[in-house]
N, C-alpha and C positions, 0 to 999 in steps of 0.2 A: 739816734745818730744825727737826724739832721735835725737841729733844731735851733730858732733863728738868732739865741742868745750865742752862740758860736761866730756870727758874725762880728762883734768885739774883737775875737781874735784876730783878724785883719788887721788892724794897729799893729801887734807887734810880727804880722809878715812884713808889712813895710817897710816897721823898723829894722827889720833883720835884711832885706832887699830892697834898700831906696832907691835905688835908682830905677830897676826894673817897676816896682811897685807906679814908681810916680810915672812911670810914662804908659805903664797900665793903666791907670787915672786918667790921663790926658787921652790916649786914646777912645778907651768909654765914654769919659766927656764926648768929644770931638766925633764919635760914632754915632751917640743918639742926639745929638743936637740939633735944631733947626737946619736944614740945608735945601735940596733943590724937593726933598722929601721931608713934610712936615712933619715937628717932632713928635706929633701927637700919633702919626700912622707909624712911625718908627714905633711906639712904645706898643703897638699891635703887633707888627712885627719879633718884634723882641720877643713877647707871648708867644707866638708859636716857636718860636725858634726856642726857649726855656720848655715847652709841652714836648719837641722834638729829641732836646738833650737830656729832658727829666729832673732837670734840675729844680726840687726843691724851693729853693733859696731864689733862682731868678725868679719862678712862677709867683712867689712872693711880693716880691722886689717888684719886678717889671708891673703885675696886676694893680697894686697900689699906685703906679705912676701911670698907668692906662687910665684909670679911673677920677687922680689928680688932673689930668690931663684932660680930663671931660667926658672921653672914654665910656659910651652905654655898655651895659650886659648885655645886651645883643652883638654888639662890636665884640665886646670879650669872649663871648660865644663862639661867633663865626671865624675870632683868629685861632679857637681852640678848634673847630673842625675843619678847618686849613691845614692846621697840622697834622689831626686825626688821617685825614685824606692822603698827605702826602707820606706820611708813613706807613699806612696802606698801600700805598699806590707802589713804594721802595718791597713790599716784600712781596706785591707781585710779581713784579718787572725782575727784582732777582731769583723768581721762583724758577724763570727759564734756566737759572744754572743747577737748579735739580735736574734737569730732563739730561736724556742722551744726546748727544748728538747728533745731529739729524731728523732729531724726531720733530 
């Protein structure tokens, strides 16, 4: 299912939703861009946040732009156990809604 030759298809979602599509673009752009947070820590970022959603296609995407970006395998590491940690840390924290009340 997922496999990264499917990305092509994106063409024609745009073409079927331009407008939306383009200002999806613009936004992405304008999200991982250089700003008061360097684009290079943004593209670390992104890695966890693609390790957190599963997605595939970002883990892809974002890692080669980490890496472009200068980006060591230890940096790619430690944003992959960022997100290890924090999605650990989510199904602790929600494990108090197993217990009774009170307890």
């Amino acid at each position: 299912m997922y496999d990264m030759s499917q990305i092509r298809k994106l063409k024609a979602l745009g073409a079927a939703a331009p407008a939306a599509f383009e200002a999806y673009a613009a936004f992405d752009k304008a999200a991982l861009a250089e700003g008061a947070i360097p684009a290079r820590t943004k593209s670390l970022i992104a890695i966890a946040v693609a390790m957190t959603t599963q997605c595939p296609y970002c883990i892809e995407i974002h890692a080669k732009r980490a890496r472009a970006a200068g980006c060591s395998d230890s940096e790619i590491s430690e944003s992959v156990m960022v997100a290890a940690a924090l999605r650990a840390g989510a199904a602790v924290t929600h494990g108090a809604h197993a217990l009774p009340s009170g307890a």
